[in-house]
C-alpha positions as CSV (number, residue, x, y, z in Angstrom):
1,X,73.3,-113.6,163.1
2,X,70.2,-115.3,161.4
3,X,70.6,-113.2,158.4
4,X,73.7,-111.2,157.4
5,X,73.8,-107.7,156.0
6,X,74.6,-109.1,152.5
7,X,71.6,-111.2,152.3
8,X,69.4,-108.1,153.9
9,X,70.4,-106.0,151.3
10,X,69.9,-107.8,148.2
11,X,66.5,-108.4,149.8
12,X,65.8,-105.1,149.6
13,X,67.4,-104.0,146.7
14,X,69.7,-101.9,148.4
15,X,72.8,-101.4,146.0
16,X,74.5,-98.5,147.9
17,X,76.4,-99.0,151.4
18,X,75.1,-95.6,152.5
19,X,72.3,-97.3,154.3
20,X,74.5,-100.0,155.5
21,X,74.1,-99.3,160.0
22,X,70.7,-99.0,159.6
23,X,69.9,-101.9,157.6
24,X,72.6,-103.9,160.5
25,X,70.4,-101.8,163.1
26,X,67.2,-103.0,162.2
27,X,68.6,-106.7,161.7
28,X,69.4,-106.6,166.0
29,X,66.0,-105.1,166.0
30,X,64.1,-108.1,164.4
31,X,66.4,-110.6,165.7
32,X,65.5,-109.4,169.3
33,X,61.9,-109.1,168.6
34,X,61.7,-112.4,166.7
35,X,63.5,-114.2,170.1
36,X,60.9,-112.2,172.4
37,X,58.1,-113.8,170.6
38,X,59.4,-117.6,170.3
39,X,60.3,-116.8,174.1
40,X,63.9,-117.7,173.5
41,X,66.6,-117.0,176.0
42,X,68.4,-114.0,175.3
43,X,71.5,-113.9,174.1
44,X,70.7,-117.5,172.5
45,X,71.2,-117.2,168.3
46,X,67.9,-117.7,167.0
47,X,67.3,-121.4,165.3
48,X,68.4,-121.4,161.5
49,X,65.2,-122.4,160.8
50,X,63.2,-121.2,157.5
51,X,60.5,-119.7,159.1
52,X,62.7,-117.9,161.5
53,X,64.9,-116.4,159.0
54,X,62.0,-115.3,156.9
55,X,60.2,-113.3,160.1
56,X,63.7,-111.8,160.4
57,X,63.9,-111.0,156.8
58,X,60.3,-109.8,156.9
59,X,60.8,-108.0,160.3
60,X,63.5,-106.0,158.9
61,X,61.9,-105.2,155.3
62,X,58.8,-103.9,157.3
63,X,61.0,-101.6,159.1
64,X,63.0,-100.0,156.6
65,X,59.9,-99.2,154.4
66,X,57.6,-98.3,157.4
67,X,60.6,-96.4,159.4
68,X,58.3,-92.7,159.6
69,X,55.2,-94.5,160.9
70,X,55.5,-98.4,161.7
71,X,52.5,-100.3,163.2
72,X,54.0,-102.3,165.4
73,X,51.2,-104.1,166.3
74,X,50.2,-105.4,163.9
75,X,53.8,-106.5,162.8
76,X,53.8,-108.9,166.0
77,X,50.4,-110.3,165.0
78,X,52.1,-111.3,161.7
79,X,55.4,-112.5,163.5
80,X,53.4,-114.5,166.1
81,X,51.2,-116.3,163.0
82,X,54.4,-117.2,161.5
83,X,56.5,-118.2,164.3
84,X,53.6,-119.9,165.5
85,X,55.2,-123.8,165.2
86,X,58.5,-122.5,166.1
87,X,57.3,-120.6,169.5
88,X,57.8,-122.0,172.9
89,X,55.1,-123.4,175.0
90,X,56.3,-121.6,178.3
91,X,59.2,-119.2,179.6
């Protein structure tokens, strides 16, 4: 996991554990969208990298405020421009 559930949740300000399967939900969520768009193999843990772990942290914060009505579009613009130096060339 490139970012645990602990780290999430202080990042959001999330005191409670109420929320707690959701927040772990949406963590698989970025991860897997984060490794489509470096076109990493799947199943492969995501590089430790700072940039990666901040489009994960990113992904996931987006999510959880935006969870009614997300624009998912333009949340993989912003994950391509900032995995950009991270992505691979070719499949």
């Amino acid at each position: 996991m490139t970012v645990t559930l602990d780290e999430m949740k202080e990042y959001l300000r999330v005191d409670g554990d109420e929320e707690d399967a959701l927040i772990a939900s949406l963590i698989k969520s970025a991860e897997a969208l984060c490794s489509d768009i470096l076109r990493a193999d799947s199943g492969k843990v995501l590089d430790e990298s700072p940039a990666v772990k901040a489009a994960v942290m990113y992904t996931v914060a987006y999510l959880f405020e935006n969870r009614e009505n997300p624009d998912l579009h333009q949340l993989i613009l912003m994950l391509r421009a900032v995995l950009f130096g991270e992505r691979k060339a070719v499949f």
